[in-house]
Phi, psi and omega in degrees: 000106191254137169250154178262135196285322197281019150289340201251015187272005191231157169242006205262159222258160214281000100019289150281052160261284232277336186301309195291341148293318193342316155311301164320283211287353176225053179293179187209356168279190160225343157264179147303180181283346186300356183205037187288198161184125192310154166268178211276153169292138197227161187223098190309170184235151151352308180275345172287312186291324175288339169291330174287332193282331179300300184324283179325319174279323192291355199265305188261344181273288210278298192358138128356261161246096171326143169227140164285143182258093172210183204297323163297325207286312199302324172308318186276353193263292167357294167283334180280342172279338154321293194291007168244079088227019157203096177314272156316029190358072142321281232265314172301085202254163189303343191278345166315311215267008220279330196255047141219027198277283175007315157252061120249009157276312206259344198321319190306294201329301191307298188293311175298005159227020169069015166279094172242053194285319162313296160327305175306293180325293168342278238284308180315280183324325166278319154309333184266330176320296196292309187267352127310274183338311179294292205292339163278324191274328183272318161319274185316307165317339181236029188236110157274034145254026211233135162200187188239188205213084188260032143279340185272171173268104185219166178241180168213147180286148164239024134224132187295310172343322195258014195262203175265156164297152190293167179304291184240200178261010186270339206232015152264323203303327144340280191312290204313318181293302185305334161270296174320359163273315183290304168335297181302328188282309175304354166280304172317313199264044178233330187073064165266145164280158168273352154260348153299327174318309182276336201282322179265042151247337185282351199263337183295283190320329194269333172295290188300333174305326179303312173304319188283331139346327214241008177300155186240162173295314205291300169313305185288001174274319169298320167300351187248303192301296189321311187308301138330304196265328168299343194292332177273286199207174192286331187252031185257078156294145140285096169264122158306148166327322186295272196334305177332279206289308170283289213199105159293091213267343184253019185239283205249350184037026170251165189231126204285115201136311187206027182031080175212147198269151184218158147185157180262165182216136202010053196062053115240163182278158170219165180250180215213305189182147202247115151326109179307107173099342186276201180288327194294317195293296189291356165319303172089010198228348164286165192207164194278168189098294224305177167232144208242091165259353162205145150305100171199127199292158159350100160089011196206165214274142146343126156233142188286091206249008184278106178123008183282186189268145147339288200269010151282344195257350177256022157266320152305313183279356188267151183191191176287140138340106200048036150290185171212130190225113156310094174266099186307121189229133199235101183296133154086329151107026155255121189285099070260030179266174198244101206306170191220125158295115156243128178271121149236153231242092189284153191195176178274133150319073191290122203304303189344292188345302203265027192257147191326155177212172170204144209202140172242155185222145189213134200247098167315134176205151147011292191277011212092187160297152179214152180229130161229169215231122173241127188258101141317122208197088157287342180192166182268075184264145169230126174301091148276010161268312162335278225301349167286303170359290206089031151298127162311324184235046164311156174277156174183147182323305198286336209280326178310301183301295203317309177299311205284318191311328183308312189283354177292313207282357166304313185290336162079047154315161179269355207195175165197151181233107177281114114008049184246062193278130143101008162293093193269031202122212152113263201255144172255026179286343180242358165291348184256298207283326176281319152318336178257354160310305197238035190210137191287298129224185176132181186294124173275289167257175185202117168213131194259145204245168182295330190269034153117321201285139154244144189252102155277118202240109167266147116322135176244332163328069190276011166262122236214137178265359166210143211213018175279170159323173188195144171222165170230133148308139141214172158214201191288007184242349173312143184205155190024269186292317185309320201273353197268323172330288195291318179281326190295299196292340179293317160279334166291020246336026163329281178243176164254137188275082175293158190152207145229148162313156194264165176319299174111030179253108184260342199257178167257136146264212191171119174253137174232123170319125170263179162325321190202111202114168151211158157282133181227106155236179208267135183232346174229152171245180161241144177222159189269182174328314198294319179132325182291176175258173167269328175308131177084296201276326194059198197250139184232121163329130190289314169205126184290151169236142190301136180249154145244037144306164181239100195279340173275049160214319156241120155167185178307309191283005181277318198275145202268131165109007177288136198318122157344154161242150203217168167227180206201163174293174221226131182249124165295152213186141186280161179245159207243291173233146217266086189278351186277350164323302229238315187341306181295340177249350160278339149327284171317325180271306214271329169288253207327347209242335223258294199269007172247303191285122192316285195332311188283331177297313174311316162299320172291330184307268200328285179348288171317315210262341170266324183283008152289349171310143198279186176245031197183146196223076183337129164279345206246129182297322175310315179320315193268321159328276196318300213262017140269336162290307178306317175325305178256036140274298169301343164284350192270323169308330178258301169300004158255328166311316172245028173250015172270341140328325188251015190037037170284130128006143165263164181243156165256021168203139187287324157313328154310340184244155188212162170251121165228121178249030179279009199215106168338223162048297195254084150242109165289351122334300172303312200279338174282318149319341184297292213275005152280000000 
């Protein structure tokens, strides 16, 4: 897995991605103000009030966790809908909000007769906002007479989110200034002139007014309904009909064409995870984090895609079979990085691709040579379509394992290692099913539905196809069917769990038709042998290994209203070997083997060193020149520190080194697991 290093040259955090755009992605004019034109004024419809009032019974009957639609839920639906349609308070200031404090008290009344006329007004209101906003920046862009005074000393928050909102519109018009300033400035120190700078905010901004024209009643319906459905859990949505019918953005979000998981943020795309086996994978140069800010078919001009509708930029990115579509990409989604073309050849995801593999790796360790067999297992898949058929060999997670543990124990590894770093999931018929591979029989999982019943998924089996060591990989993107995996043999005491905490997504959904539309909501959580849930804590690894994941940043528990952890009683079940026993001293070997291997030494470095990040963000360009020059003098320091470990060349750019982890043998993660 080769990385690009100049993802790690910037720290600050995705919060300032989206302020220091902020403007940009939601421009909303198509001129200066001498000739703008308002947007158009939008208006529920009939079928919107009915859609909400439906929304509102799945809320309080089927949830999960049922909510009284009552003056607290109208507080919450309230701030949440402030924070989806102005993240980073821009557009809004208190003195805006003041003839809207009211519904946070009346909303529940209101939305339970399908009035979301105070919303549409918010929403209206926003829109006229964004396009003051456009129309002062485009002014100022286009007046020469206008610069900025980049000797003086001013900050900007670098995530606005957590600060108070402006007085008025004289202290947004302030904010506006001051991010078109931090533009300028991440342009300068890119060594852009300052009139490429304007002309290419003024063609971004004009671009984007157009796009932002065409918002609809259908988009601000969406903005609402959702704003309703997160207040119960994060992963409870509304989908329009459009989404239904194009592109289901809240069930699988890859996108058929270059394989990759999306989602949008804060009116950009960003990617979320690269389809194992897909076009994006064998490319090998998209990478998750990045941001897909422009677009272009084969042979054609770049189309601008920052502020677009999602599933308009995967209508772009989709095409024929060995077409090749060009992506403008800004790595790691930090905007002061210098965005980069990556060409990919599109196709389909081919289940094969993505299916379980196996690599033997073989090691000097502590104890001797050792050979161990690491089985790779990008996601929990089953061919339900084979499986109608009444194809004899349809694919499936288990069926797949079962062939490759044969060819292990053929081969006669001391070990095995299941692989599921970056497994955001899949089935959980098969997530039961693999567990019973290395377990004799007995209970795998618990999973409780709202009305109270719990279903226990058992093993029936009483035969296990390896009864050898065992390790399970994770890290912080492991997720639903991984952790039930990873909790089982952790609970059986079956394997030792490497690693990272795992993600923390414990519950199910389940889309059910509405009128118009569907709903995806939550109706079960899982829970382990033990009892405990998944939800929120996930699985945290008996020894830990250093990440430069960010866990106070990704995983359930980051996300806001996500379900509580809770536990349920505990089913007996046999122990395999006594690891808790052993566990504190491999802990212990492992931390020391940790501070000797350059790659794990490094990850703890970088670590340490993002966690110096500041809450502010210098305006005066000497100030950001100097601390982008330290910046990359220390990583160029710290990556020749290890590649002089590694009895490597020094480099005079960080961009010269690359990780190439694709081959189990040079993983340091595979080699430390090894060497537990």
């Amino acid at each position: 897995m080769q990385q690009r290093f100049s993802h790690h040259l910037h720290k600050h955090l995705d919060a300032l991605k989206a302020l220091t755009l902020g403007l940009i992605f939601s421009a909303t004019s198509q001129a200066t103000s001498a000739d703008s034109h308002l947007p158009p004024t939008l208006a529920s419809t009939p079928d919107q009030g009915q859609i909400t009032q439906e929304i509102l019974q799945f809320i309080e009957r089927q949830h999960y966790q049922t909510r009284a639609i009552n003056d607290d839920f109208a507080a919450d639906v309230y701030q949440q809908y402030l924070n989806a349609i102005d993240p980073q308070r821009i557009y809004l200031a208190q003195e805006d909000l003041k003839a809207y404090q009211h519904l946070s008290s009346q909303l529940d009344e209101q939305l339970s007769k399908g009035q979301l006329a105070p919303l549409v007004d918010l929403f209206n209101l926003m829109q006229q906002r964004r396009m003051q906003a456009v129309d002062f920046n485009l002014d100022w862009l286009q007046d020469p007479s206008q610069g900025f005074d980049f000797a003086r000393q001013e900050e900007l928050a670098i995530d606005a989110s957590q600060q108070p909102r402006q007085a008025n519109l004289a202290a947004l018009q302030n904010l506006w200034r001051k991010l078109l300033k931090n533009q300028f400035i991440n342009g300068l120190i890119e060594n852009e002139t300052r009139e490429q700078i304007r002309s290419r905010l003024v063609k971004r901004y004009e671009n984007q007014a157009k796009r932002l024209a065409q918002v609809d009643e259908r988009d601000m319906f969406t903005s609402i309904a959702n704003s309703i459905t997160m207040v119960t859990d994060p992963h409870t949505s509304y989908l329009s009909p459009r989404n239904v019918e194009d592109f289901n953005i809240d069930m699988s979000l890859s996108l058929e064409g270059i394989g990759a998981v999306l989602q949008r943020e804060n009116d950009y795309t960003k990617i979320v995870r690269i389809v194992v086996g897909g076009p994006a994978d064998k490319a090998g140069e998209l990478k998750a984090a990045d941001y897909i800010v422009g677009v272009a078919q084969q042979d054609e001009d770049m189309v601008d895609v920052v502020g677009w509708r999602l599933d308009d930029v995967v209508n772009l990115i989709r095409g024929p079979k060995d077409s090749v579509v060009t992506l403008q990409v800004i790595p790691g989604g930090d905007l002061q990085e210098r965005p980069q073309l990556l060409q990919i050849t599109r196709n389909k995801v081919k289940l094969e691709d993505q299916a379980a593999t196996q690599e033997i790796v073989e090691l000097e360790t502590d104890i001797g040579p050792i050979k161990i067999g690491v089985i790779k297992l990008p996601t929990f898949y089953f061919d339900f379509a084979g499986y109608r058929r009444g194809d004899k060999d349809y694919r499936s997670t288990s069926r797949d394992v079962f062939h490759l543990v044969a060819e292990l124990r053929e081969a006669a590894v001391d070990g095995i290692i299941v692989d599921l770093r970056n497994n955001g999931g899949g089935s959980l018929i098969e997530a039961n099913q693999l567990t019973g591979l290395f377990i004799e029989q007995g209970p795998t999982v618990q999973v409780k539905y709202n009305n109270g019943h719990i279903e226990k998924h058992q093993d029936r089996n009483a035969s296990l196809i390896y009864a050898g060591p065992m390790a399970v990989l994770v890290n912080r993107i492991s997720a639903s069917a991984s952790e039930i995996f990873a909790a089982a043999l952790q609970d059986y005491q079956r394997a030792l769990i490497v690693g990272g905490q795992t993600y923390g997504k414990g519950t199910v959904q389940t889309l059910t038709d509405l009128s118009q539309g569907q709903i995806k909501y939550t109706q079960a959580k899982f829970y382990r042998i033990t009892g405990a849930s998944t939800q929120h804590q996930g699985v945290i690894p008996d020894v830990i290994l250093p990440s430069l994941i960010d866990h106070s940043r990704v995983g359930e528990s980051n996300l806001d209203y996500a379900l509580p952890w809770d536990q349920v009683a505990a089913l007996d079940h046999p122990r395999y070997i006594n690891l808790p026993q052993i566990v504190p001293l491999l802990q212990e070997q492992q931390a020391q083997r940790s501070q000797a291997d350059p790659d794990l030494a490094y990850a703890m470095q970088v670590k340490d060193y993002r966690d110096q990040e500041q809450d502010m963000l210098s305006l005066q360009l000497a100030t950001r020149e100097n601390a982008w020059q330290e910046e990359k003098q220390w990583y160029l320091d710290a990556i020749n520190q290890l590649r002089q470990k590694q009895d490597l060349a020094t480099i005079d750019d960080v961009d010269d080194h690359t990780f190439d982890y694709e081959a189990a043998e040079n993983d340091p993660y595979i080699q430390a697991t090894s060497q537990v």
